[in-house]
N, C-alpha and C positions, 0 to 999 in steps of 0.2 A: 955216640954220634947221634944228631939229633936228625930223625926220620923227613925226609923229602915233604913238602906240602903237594897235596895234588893237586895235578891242573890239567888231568884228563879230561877230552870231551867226553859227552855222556854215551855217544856209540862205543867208545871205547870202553869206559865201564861195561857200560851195557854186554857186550862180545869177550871179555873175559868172565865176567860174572856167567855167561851162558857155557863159557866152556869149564868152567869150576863144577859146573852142576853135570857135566856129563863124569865127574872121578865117580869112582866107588869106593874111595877110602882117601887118606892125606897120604899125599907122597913125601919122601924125607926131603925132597926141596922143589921149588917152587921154579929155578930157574928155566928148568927145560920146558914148562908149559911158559913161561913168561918172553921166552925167547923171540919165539913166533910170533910176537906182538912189536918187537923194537926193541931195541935198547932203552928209550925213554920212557916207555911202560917198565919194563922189567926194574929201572932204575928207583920209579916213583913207588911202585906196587911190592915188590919183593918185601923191603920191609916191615910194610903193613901186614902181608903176610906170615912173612916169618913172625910175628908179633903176636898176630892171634890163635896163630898154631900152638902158640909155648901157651896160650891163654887158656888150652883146650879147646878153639872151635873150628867145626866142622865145616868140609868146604862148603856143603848146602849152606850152612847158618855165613859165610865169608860170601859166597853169592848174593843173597838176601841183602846185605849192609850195602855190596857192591851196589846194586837193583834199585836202593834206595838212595844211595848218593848219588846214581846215574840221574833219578828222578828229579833230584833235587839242581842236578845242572843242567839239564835239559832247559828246566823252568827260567836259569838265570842265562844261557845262550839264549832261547828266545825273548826277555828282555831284553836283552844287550843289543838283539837284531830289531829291535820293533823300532828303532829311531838312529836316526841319521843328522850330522852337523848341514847345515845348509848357509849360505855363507854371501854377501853380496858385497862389492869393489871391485876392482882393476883385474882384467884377465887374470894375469901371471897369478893371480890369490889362490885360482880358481884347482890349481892342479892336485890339492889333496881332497878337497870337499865339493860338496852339488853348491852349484850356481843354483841362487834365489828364481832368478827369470826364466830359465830351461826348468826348476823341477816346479816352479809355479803354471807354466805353459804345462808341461807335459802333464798335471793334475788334474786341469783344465779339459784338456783334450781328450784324457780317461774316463772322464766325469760317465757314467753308464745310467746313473739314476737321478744323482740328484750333486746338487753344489751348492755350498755356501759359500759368500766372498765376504769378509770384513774389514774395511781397511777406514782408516781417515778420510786422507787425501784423495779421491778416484782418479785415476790416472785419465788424460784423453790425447795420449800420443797416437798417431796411425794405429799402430803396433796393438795396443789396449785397445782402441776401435774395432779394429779388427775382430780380437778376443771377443768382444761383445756381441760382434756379428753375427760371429761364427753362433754362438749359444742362443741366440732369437733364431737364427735359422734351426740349428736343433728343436729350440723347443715346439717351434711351428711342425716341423715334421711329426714329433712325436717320439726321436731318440734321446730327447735328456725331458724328467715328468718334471721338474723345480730347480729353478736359480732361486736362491736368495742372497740379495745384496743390502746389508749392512754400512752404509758409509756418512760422512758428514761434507756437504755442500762448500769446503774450501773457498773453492774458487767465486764464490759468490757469498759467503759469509759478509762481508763489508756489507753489502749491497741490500740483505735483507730489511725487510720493514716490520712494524707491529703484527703482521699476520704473514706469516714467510712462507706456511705450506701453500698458498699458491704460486706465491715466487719460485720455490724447490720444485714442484711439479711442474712448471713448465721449463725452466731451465734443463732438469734430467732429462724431460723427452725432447728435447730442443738438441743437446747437448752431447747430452751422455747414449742415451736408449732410442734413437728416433724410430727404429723396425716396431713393428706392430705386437711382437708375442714377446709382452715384458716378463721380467724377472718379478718378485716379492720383494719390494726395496723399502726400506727402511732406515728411519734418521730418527734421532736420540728425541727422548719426547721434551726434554730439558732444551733442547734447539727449539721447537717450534712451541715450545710456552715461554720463548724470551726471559730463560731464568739467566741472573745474575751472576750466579755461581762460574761462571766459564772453563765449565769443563764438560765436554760432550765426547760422542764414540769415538774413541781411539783403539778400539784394538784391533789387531790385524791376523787373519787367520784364513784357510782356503784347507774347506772339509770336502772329500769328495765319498760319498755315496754312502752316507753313515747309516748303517744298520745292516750292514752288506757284508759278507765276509771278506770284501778287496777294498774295505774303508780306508780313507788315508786320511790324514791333518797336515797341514803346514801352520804351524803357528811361528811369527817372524815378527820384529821389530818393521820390515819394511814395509809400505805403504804399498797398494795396487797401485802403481805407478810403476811408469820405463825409469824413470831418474831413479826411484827408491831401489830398486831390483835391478839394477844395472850399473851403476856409477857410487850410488854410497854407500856405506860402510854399516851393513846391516847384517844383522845373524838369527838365525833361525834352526829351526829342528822338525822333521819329518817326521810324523807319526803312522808305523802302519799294523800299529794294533787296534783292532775291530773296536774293544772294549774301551780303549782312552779314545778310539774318534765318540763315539757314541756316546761318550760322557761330556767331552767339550761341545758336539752339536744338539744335548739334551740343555746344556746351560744355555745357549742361545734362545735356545725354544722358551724357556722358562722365561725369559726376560722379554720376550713377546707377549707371550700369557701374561706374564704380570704390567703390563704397557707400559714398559722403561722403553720402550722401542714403539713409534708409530710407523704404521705401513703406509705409504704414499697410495690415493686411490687413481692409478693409474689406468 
């Protein structure tokens, strides 16, 4: 009969492997300690056990393996937990995964140190207004130390001429930013050197407080926009390992330093 695959969590490794080590010798069977666990321990475990018993090995040396596969799943449950589907359309969509708009708001409003927003299209409903409000008045107090926004001039795109960064600057604080304590905003340096090629920042991403142990990422096909995050059919995924937010808001950084990104002097 071929042996059960395991699919113990790693506490449970872990809490049998710890009661293995309290035997003083191998008992002739394994079920009366396995008991006390469940039937679906007992089930997956017994014959691994009985297995390495007839192998010659000792509970400590059966502990130890234990110890060591618990270790090894530990690492893939915290994988498994460091990201989440994030999902944007029509309510009813909304009942097995996070809505795009509520986990972009509430990433938003966590923000403790610092935010980055990347998006195309910037959004200028009330609602996104709002959003922006709110984070000039933060930064004026002194509870969020850096926004930076990432985006490209959409709605004003046609309308540019041969030297567009003063068209974009005054548009954004017209428009987009008009409170006093701006963000780091930034547009594709390929937009305000009139290149040909026609393709500028598209990606879309909302990092909150990278280098922080409560780092998050949303990285998402939708647009900082109410229409993108609320009505189309966009998908996304939440990141809330420290080490891949810090990796995607080190890429950022880099592409500043290396001025693929101009900063608007605002």
């Amino acid at each position: 009969m071929t042996r059960p695959a395991l699919s113990l969590p790693s506490r449970t490794l872990k809490a049998v492997a710890q009661a293995l080590r309290q035997l003083h010798g191998t008992p002739s069977s394994w079920a009366d300690l396995l008991e006390s666990f469940g039937a679906g321990v007992k089930q997956q475990l017994e014959p691994l056990l009985v297995e390495l018993t007839r192998e010659g090995a000792h509970p400590r040396l059966i502990a130890a393996l234990l110890e060591e596969l618990a270790r090894s799943r530990a690492e893939l449950e915290q994988e498994r937990e460091s990201w989440s589907f994030v999902w944007s359309g029509p309510k009813p969509l909304h009942n097995n995964v996070s809505d795009t708009w509520a986990t972009m708001t509430r990433l938003v409003e966590e923000a403790e140190s610092s935010l980055l927003i990347a998006t195309f299209n910037i959004g200028l409903s009330k609602d996104c207004r709002d959003l922006y409000s709110s984070l000039a008045h933060r930064l004026a107090s002194g509870n969020l130390q850096e926004v930076q926004l990432f985006f490209h001039p959409k709605q004003i795109e046609e309308e540019l001429g041969p030297e567009p960064l003063p068209q974009i600057i005054e548009w954004f604080d017209r428009k987009v930013w008009p409170w006093n304590s701006k963000p780091l905003a930034y547009v594709d340096r390929r937009l305000v050197e009139r290149s040909q090629d026609g393709c500028y920042q598209h990606a879309k991403a909302v990092i909150v407080d990278a280098g922080r142990p409560k780092a998050k990422a949303l990285i998402t096909s939708a647009n900082f926009s109410e229409t993108a995050q609320r009505h189309n059919y966009e998908a996304g995924c939440l990141l809330t390992s420290p080490w891949q937010v810090e990796q995607i808001s080190q890429h950022f950084q880099s592409l500043v330093d290396q001025r693929h990104f101009i900063q608007l002097p605002l």
